[in-house]
mmCIF file of the N, C-alpha and C atoms, coordinates in Angstrom:
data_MODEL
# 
_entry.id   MODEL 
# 
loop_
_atom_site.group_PDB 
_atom_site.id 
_atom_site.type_symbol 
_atom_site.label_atom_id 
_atom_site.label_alt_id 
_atom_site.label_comp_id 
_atom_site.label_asym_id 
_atom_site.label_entity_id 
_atom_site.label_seq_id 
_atom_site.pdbx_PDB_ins_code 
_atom_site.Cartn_x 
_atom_site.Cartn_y 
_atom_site.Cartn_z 
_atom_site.occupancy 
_atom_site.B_iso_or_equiv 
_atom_site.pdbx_formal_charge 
_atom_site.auth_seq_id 
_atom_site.auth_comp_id 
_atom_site.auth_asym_id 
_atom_site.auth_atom_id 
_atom_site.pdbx_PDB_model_num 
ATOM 1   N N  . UNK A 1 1  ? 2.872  0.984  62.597  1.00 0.00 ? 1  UNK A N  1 
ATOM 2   C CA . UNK A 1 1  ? 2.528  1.830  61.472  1.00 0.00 ? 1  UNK A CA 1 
ATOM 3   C C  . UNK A 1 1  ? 3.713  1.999  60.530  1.00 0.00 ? 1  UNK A C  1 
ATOM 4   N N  . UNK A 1 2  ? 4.655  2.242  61.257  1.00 0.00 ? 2  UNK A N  1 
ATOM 5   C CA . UNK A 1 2  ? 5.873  2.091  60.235  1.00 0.00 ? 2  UNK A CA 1 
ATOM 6   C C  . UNK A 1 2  ? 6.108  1.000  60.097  1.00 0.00 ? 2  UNK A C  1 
ATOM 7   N N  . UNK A 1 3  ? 5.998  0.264  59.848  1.00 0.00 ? 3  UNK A N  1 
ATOM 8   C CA . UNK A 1 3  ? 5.638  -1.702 59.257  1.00 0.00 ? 3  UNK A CA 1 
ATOM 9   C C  . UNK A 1 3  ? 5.102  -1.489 57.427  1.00 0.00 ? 3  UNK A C  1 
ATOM 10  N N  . UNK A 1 4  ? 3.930  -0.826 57.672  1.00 0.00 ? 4  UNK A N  1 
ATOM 11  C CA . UNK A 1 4  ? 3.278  -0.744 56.942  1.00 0.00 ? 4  UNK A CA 1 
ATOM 12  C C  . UNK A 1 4  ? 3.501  0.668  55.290  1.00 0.00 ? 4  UNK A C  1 
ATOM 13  N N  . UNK A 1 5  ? 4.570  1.243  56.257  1.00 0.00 ? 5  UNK A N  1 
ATOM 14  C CA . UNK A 1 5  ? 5.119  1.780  55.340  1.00 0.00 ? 5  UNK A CA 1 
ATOM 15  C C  . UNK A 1 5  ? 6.436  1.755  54.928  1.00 0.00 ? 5  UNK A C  1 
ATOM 16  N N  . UNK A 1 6  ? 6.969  0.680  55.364  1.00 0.00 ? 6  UNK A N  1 
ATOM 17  C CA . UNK A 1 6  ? 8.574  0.232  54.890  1.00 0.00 ? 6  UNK A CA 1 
ATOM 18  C C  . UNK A 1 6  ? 7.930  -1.061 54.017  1.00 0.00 ? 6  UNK A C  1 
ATOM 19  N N  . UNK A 1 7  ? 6.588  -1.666 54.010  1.00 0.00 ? 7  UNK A N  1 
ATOM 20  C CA . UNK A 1 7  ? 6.616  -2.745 53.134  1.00 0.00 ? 7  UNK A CA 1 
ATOM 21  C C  . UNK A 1 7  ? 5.436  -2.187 51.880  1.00 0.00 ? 7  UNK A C  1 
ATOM 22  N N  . UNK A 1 8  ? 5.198  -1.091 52.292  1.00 0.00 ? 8  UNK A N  1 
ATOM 23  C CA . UNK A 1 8  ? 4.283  -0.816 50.930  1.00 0.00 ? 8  UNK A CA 1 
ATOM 24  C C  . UNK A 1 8  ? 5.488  -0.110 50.323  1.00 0.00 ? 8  UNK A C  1 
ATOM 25  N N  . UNK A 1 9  ? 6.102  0.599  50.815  1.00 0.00 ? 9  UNK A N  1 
ATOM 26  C CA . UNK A 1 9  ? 7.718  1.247  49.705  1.00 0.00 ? 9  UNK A CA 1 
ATOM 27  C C  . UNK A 1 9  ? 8.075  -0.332 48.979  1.00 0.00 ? 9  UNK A C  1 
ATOM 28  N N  . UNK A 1 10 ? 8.412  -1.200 50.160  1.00 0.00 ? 10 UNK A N  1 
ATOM 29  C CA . UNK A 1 10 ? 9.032  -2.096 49.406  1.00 0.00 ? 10 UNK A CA 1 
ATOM 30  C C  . UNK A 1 10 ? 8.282  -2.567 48.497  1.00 0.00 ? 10 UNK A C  1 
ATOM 31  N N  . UNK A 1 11 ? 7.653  -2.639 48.397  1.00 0.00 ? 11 UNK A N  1 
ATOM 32  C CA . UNK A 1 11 ? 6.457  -3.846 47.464  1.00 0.00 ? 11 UNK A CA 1 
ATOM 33  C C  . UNK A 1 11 ? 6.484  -2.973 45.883  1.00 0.00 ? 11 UNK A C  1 
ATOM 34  N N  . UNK A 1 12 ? 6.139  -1.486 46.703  1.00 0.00 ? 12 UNK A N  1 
ATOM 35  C CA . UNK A 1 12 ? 5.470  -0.595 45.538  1.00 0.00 ? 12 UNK A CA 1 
ATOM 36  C C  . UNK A 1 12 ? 6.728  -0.424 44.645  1.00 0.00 ? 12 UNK A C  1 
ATOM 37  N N  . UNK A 1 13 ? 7.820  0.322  44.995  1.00 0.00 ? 13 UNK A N  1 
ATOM 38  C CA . UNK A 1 13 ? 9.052  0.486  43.978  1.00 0.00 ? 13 UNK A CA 1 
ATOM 39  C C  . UNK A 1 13 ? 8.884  -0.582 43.076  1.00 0.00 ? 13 UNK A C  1 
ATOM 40  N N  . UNK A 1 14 ? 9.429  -1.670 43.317  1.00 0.00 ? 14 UNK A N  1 
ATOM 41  C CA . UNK A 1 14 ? 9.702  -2.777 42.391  1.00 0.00 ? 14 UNK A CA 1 
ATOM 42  C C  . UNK A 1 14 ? 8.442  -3.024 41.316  1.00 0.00 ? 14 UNK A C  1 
ATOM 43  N N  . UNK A 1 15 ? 7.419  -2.828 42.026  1.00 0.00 ? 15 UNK A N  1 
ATOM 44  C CA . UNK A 1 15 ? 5.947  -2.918 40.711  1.00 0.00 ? 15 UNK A CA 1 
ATOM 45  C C  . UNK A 1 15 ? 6.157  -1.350 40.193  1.00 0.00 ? 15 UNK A C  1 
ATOM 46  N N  . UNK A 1 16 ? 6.635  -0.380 40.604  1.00 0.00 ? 16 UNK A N  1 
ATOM 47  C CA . UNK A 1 16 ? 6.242  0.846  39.933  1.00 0.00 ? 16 UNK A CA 1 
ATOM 48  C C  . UNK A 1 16 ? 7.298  0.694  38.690  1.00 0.00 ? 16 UNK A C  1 
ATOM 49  N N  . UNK A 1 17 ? 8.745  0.594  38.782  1.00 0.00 ? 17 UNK A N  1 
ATOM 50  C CA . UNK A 1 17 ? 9.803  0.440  38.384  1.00 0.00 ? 17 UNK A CA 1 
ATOM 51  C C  . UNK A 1 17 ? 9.118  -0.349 37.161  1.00 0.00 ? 17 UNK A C  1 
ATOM 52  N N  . UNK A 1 18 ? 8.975  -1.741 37.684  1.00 0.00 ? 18 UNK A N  1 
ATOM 53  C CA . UNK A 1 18 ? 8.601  -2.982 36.450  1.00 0.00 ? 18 UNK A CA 1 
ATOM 54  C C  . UNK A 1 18 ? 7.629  -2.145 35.340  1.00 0.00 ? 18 UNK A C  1 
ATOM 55  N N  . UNK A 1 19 ? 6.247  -1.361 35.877  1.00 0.00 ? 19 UNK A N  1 
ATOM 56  C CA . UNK A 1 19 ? 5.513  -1.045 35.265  1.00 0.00 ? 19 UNK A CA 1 
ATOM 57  C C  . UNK A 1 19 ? 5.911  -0.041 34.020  1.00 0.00 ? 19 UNK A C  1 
ATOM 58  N N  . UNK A 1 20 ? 6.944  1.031  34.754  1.00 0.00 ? 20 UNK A N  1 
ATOM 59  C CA . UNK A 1 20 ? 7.093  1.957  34.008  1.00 0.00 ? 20 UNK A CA 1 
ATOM 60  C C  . UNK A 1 20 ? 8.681  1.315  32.709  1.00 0.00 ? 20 UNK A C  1 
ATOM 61  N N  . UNK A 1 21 ? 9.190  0.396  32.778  1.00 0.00 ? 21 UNK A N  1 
ATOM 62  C CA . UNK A 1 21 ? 10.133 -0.427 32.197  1.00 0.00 ? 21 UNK A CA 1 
ATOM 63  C C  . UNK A 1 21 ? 9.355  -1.198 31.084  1.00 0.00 ? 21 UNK A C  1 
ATOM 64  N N  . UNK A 1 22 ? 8.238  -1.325 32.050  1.00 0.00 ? 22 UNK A N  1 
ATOM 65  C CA . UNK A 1 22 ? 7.203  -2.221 30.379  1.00 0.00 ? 22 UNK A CA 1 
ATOM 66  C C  . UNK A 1 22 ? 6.859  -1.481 29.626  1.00 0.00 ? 22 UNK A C  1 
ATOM 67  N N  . UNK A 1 23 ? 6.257  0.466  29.803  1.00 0.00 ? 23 UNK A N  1 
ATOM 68  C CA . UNK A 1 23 ? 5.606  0.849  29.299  1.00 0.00 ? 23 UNK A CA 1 
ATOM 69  C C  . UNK A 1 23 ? 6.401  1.513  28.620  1.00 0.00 ? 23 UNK A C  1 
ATOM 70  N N  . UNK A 1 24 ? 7.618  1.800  28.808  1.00 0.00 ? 24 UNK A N  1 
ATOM 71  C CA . UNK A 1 24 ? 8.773  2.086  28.028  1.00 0.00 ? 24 UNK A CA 1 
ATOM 72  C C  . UNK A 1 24 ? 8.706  0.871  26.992  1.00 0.00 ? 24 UNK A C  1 
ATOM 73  N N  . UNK A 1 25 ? 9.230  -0.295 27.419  1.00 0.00 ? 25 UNK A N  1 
ATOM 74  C CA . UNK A 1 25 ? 9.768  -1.331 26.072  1.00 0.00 ? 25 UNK A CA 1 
ATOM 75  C C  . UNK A 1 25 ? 8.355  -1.109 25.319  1.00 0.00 ? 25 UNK A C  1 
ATOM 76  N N  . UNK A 1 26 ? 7.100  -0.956 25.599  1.00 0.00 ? 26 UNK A N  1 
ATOM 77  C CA . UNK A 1 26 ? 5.841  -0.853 24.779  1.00 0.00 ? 26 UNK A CA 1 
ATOM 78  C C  . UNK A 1 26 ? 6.158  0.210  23.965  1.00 0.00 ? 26 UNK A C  1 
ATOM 79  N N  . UNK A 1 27 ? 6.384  1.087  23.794  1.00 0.00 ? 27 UNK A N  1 
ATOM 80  C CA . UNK A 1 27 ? 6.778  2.359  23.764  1.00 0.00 ? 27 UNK A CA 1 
ATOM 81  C C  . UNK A 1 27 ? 7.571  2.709  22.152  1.00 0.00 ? 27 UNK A C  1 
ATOM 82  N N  . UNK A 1 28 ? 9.096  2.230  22.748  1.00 0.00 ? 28 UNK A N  1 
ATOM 83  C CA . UNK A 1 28 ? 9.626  2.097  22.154  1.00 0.00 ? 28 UNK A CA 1 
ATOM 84  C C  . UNK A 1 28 ? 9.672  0.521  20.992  1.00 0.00 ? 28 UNK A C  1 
ATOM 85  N N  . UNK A 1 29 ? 8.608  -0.019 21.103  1.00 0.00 ? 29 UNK A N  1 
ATOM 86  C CA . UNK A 1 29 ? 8.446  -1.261 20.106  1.00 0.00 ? 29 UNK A CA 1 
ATOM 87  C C  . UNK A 1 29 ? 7.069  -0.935 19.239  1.00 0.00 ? 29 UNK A C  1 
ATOM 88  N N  . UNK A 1 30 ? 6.457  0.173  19.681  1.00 0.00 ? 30 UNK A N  1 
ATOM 89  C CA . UNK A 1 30 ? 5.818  0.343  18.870  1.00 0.00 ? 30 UNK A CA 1 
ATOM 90  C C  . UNK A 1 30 ? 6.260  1.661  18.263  1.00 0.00 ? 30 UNK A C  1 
ATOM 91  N N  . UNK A 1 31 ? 7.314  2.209  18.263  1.00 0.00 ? 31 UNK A N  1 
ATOM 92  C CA . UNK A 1 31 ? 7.881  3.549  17.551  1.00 0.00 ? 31 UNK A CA 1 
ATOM 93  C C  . UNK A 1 31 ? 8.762  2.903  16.331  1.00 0.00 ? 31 UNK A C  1 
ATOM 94  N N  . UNK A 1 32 ? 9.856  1.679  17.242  1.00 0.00 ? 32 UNK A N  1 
ATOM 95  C CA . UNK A 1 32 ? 10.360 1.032  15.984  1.00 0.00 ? 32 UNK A CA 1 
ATOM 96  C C  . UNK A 1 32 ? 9.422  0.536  15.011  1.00 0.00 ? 32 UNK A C  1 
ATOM 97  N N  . UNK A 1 33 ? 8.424  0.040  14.846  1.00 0.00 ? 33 UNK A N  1 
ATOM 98  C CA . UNK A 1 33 ? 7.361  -0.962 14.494  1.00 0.00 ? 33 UNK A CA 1 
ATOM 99  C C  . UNK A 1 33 ? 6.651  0.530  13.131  1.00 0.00 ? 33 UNK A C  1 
ATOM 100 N N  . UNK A 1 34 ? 6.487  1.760  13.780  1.00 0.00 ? 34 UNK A N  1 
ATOM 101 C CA . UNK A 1 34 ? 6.214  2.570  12.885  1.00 0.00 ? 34 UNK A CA 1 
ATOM 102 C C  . UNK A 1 34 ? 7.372  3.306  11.852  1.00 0.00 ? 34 UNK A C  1 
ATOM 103 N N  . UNK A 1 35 ? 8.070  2.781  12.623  1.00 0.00 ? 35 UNK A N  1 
ATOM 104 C CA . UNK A 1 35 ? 9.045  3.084  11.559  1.00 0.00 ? 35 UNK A CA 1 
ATOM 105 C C  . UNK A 1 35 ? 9.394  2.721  10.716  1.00 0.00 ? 35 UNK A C  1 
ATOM 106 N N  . UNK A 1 36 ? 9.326  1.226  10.994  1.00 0.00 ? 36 UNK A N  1 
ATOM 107 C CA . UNK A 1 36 ? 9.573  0.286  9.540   1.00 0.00 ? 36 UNK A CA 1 
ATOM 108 C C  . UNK A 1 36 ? 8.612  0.261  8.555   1.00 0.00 ? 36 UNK A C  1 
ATOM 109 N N  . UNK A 1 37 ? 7.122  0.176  8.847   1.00 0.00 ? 37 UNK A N  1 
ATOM 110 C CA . UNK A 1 37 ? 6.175  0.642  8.460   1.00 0.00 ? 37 UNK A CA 1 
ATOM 111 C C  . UNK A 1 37 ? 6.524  1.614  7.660   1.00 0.00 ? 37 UNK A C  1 
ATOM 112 N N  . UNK A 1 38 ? 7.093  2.868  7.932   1.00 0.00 ? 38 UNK A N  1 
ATOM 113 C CA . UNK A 1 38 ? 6.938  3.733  7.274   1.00 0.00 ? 38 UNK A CA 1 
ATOM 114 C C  . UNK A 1 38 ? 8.142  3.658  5.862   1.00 0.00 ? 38 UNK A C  1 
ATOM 115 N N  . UNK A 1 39 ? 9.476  2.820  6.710   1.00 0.00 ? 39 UNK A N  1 
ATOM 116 C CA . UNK A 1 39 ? 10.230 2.601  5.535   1.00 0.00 ? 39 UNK A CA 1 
ATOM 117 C C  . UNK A 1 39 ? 9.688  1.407  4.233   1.00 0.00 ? 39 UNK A C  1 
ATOM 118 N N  . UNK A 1 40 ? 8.812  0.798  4.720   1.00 0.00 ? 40 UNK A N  1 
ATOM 119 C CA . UNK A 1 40 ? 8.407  -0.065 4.007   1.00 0.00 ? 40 UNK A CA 1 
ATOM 120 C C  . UNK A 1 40 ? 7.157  0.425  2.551   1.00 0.00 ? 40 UNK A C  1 
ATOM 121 N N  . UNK A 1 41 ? 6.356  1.623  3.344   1.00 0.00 ? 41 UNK A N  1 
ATOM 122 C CA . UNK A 1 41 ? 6.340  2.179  2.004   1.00 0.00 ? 41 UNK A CA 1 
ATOM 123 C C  . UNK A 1 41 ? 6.484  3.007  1.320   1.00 0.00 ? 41 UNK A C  1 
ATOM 124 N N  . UNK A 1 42 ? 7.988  4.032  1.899   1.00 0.00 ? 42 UNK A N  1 
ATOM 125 C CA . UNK A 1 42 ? 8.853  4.664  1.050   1.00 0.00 ? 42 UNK A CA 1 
ATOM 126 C C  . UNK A 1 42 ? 9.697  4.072  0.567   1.00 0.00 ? 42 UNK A C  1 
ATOM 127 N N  . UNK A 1 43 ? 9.839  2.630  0.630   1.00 0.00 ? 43 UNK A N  1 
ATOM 128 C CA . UNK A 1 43 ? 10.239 1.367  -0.464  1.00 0.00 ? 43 UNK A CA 1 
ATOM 129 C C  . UNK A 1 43 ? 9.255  1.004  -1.639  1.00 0.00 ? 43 UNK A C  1 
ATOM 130 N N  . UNK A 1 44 ? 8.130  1.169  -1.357  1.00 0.00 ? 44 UNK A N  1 
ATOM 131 C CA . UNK A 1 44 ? 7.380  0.715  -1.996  1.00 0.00 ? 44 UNK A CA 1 
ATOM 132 C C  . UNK A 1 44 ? 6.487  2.252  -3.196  1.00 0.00 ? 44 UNK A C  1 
ATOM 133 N N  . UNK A 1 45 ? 6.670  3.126  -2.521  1.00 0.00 ? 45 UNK A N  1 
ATOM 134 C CA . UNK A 1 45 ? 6.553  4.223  -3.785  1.00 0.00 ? 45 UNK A CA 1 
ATOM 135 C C  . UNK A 1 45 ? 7.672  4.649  -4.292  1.00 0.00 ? 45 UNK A C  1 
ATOM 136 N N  . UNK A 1 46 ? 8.995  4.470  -3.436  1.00 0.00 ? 46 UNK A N  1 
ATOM 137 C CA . UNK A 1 46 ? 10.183 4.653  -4.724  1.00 0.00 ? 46 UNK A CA 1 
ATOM 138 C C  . UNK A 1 46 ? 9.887  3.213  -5.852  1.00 0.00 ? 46 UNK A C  1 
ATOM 139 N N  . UNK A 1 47 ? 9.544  1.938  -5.554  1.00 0.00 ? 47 UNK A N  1 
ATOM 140 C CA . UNK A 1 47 ? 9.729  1.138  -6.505  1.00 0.00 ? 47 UNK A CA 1 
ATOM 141 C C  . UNK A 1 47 ? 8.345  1.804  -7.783  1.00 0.00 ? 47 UNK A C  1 
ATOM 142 N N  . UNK A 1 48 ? 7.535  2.442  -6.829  1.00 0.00 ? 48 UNK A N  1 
ATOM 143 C CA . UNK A 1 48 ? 6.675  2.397  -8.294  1.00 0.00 ? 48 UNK A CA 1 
ATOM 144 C C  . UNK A 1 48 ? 7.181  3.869  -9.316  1.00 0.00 ? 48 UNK A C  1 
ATOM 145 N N  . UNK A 1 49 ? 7.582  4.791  -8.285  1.00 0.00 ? 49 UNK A N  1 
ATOM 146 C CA . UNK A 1 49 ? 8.499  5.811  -9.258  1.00 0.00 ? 49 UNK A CA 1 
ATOM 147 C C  . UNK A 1 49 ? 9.227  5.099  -10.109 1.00 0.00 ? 49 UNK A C  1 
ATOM 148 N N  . UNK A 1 50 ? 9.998  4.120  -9.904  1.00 0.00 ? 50 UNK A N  1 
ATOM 149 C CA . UNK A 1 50 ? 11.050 3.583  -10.895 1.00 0.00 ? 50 UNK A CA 1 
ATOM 150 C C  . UNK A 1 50 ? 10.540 2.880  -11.874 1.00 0.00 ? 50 UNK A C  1 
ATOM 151 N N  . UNK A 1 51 ? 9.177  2.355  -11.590 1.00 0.00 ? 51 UNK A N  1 
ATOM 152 C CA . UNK A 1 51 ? 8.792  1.895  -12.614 1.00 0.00 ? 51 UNK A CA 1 
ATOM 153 C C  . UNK A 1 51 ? 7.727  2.192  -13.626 1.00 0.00 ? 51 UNK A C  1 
ATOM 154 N N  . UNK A 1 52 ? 7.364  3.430  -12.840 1.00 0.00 ? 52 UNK A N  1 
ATOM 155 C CA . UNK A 1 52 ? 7.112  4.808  -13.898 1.00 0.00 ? 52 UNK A CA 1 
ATOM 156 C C  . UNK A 1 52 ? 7.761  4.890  -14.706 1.00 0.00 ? 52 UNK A C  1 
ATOM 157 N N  . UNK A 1 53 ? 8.962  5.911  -14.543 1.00 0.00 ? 53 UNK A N  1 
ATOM 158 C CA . UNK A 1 53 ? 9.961  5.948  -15.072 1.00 0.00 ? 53 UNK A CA 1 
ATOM 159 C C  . UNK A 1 53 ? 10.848 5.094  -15.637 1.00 0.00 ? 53 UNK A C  1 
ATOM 160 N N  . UNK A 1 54 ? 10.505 3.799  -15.666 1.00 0.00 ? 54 UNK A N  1 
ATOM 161 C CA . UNK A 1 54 ? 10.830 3.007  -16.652 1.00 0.00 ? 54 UNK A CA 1 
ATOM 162 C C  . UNK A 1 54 ? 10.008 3.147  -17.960 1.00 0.00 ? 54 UNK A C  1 
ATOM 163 N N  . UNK A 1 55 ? 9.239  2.975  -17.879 1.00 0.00 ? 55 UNK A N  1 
ATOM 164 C CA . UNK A 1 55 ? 7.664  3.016  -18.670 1.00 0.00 ? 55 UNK A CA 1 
ATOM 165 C C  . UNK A 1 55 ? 7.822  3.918  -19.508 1.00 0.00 ? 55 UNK A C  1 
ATOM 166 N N  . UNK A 1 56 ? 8.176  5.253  -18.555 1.00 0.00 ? 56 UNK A N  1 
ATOM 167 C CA . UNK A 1 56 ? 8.304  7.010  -19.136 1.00 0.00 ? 56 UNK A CA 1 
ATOM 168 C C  . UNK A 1 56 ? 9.531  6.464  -20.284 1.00 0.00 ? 56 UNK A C  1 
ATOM 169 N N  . UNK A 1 57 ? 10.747 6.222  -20.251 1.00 0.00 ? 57 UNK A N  1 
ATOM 170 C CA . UNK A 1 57 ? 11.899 5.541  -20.761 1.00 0.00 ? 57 UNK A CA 1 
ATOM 171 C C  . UNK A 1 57 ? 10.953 4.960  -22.391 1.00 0.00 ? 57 UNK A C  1 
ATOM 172 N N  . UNK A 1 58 ? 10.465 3.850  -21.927 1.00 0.00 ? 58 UNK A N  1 
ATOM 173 C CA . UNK A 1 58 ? 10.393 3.150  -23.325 1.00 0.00 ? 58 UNK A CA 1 
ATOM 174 C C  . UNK A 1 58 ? 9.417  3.922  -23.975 1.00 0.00 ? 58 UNK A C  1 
ATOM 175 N N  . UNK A 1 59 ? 8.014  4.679  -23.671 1.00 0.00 ? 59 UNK A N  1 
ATOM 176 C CA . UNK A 1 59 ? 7.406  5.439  -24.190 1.00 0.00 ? 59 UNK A CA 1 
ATOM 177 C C  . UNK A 1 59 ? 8.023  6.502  -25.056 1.00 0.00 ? 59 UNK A C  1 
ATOM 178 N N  . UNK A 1 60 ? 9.280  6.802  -24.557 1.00 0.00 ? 60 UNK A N  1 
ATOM 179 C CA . UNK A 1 60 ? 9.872  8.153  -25.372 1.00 0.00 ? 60 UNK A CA 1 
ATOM 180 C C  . UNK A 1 60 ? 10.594 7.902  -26.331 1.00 0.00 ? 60 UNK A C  1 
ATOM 181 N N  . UNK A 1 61 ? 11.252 5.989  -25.776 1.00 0.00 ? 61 UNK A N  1 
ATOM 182 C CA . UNK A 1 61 ? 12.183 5.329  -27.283 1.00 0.00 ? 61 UNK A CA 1 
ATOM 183 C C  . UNK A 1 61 ? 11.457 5.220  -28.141 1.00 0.00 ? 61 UNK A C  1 
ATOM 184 N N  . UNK A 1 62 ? 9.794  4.926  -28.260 1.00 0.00 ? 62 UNK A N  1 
ATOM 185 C CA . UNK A 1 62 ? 8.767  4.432  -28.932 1.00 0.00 ? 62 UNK A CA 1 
ATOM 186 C C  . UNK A 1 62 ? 8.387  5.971  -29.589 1.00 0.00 ? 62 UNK A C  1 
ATOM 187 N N  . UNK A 1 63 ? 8.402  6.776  -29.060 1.00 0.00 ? 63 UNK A N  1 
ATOM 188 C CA . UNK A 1 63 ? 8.268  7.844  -30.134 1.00 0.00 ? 63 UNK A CA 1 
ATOM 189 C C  . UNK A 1 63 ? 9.203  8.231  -30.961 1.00 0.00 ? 63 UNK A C  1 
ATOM 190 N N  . UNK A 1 64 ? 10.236 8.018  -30.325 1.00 0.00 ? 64 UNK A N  1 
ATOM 191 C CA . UNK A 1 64 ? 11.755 8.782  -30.932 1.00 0.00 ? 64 UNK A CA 1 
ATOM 192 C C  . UNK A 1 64 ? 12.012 7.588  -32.575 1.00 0.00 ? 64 UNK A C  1 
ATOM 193 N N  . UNK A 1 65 ? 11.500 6.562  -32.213 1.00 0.00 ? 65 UNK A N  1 
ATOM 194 C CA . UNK A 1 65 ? 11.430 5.479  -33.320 1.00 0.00 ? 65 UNK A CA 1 
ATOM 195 C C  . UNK A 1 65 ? 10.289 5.899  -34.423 1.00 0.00 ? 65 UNK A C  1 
ATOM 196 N N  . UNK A 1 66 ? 9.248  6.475  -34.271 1.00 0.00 ? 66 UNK A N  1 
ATOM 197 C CA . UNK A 1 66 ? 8.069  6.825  -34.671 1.00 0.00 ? 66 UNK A CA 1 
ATOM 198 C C  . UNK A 1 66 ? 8.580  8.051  -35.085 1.00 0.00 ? 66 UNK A C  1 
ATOM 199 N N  . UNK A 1 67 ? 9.126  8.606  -34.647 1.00 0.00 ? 67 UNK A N  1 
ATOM 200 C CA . UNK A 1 67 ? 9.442  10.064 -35.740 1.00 0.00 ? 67 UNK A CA 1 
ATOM 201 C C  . UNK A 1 67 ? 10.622 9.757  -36.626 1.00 0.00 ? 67 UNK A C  1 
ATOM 202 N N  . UNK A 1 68 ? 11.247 8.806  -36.362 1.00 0.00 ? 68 UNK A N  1 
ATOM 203 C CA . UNK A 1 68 ? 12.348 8.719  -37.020 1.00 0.00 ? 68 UNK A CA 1 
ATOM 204 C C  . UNK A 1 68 ? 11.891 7.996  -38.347 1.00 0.00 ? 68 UNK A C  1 
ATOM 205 N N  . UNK A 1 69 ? 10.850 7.112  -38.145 1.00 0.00 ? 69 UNK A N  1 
ATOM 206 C CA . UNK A 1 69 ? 10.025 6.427  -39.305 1.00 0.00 ? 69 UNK A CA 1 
ATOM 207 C C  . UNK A 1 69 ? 9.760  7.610  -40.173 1.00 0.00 ? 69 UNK A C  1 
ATOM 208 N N  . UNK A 1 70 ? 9.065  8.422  -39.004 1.00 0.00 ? 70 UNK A N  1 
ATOM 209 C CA . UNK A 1 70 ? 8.443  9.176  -40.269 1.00 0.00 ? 70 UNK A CA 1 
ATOM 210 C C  . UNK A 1 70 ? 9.271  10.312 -41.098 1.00 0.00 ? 70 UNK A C  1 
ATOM 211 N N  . UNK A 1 71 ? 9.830  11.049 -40.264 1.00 0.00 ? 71 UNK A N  1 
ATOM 212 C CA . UNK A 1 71 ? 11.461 11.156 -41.275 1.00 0.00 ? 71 UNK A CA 1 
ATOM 213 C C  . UNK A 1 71 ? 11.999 10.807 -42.244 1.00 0.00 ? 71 UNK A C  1 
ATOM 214 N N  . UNK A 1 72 ? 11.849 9.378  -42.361 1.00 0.00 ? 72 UNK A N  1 
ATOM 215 C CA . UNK A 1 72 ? 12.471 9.061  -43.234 1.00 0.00 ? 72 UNK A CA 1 
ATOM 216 C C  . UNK A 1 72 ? 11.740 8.559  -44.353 1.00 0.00 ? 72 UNK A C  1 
ATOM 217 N N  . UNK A 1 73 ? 10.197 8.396  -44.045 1.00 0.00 ? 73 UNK A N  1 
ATOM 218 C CA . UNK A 1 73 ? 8.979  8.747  -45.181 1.00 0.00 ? 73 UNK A CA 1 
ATOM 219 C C  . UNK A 1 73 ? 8.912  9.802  -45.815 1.00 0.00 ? 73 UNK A C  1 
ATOM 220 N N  . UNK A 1 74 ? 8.998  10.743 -44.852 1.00 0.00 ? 74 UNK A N  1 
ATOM 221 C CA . UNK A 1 74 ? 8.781  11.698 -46.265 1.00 0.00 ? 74 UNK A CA 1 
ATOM 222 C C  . UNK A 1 74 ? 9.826  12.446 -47.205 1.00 0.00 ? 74 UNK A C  1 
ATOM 223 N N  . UNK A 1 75 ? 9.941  12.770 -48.209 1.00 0.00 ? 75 UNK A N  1 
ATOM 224 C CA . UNK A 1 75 ? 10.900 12.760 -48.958 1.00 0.00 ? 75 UNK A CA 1 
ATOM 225 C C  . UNK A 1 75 ? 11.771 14.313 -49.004 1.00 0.00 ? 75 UNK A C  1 
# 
């Protein structure tokens, strides 16, 4: 009987160990994996802020030109 429980310890550790080592690297590869994810599109709405705000930029040169026209229309 003790046969049977010095080789199920043995057997079992090493599969319990392995199991819980995989479910870790699973774990942690799908935490990195959301993470980049997530940097990928707080890359991707800072680029469209910037290019808002580019937009915002020439829209305001385009008025500032437009009043200055007209400024200088009227007498």
């Amino acid at each position: 009987m003790h046969a049977v429980w010095i080789v199920a310890i043995a057997v079992g550790i090493p599969v319990l160990s392995g199991t819980i080592t995989r479910i870790t690297k699973l774990y942690y590869t799908n935490k990195e994996k959301e993470r980049n994810i997530n940097l990928s599109e707080e890359a991707e709405a800072l680029g469209d802020i910037q290019t808002s705000m580019n937009d915002l930029k020439r829209r305001v040169a385009n008025l500032e030109t437009i009043l200055l026209d007209l400024e200088n229309r009227t007498p």
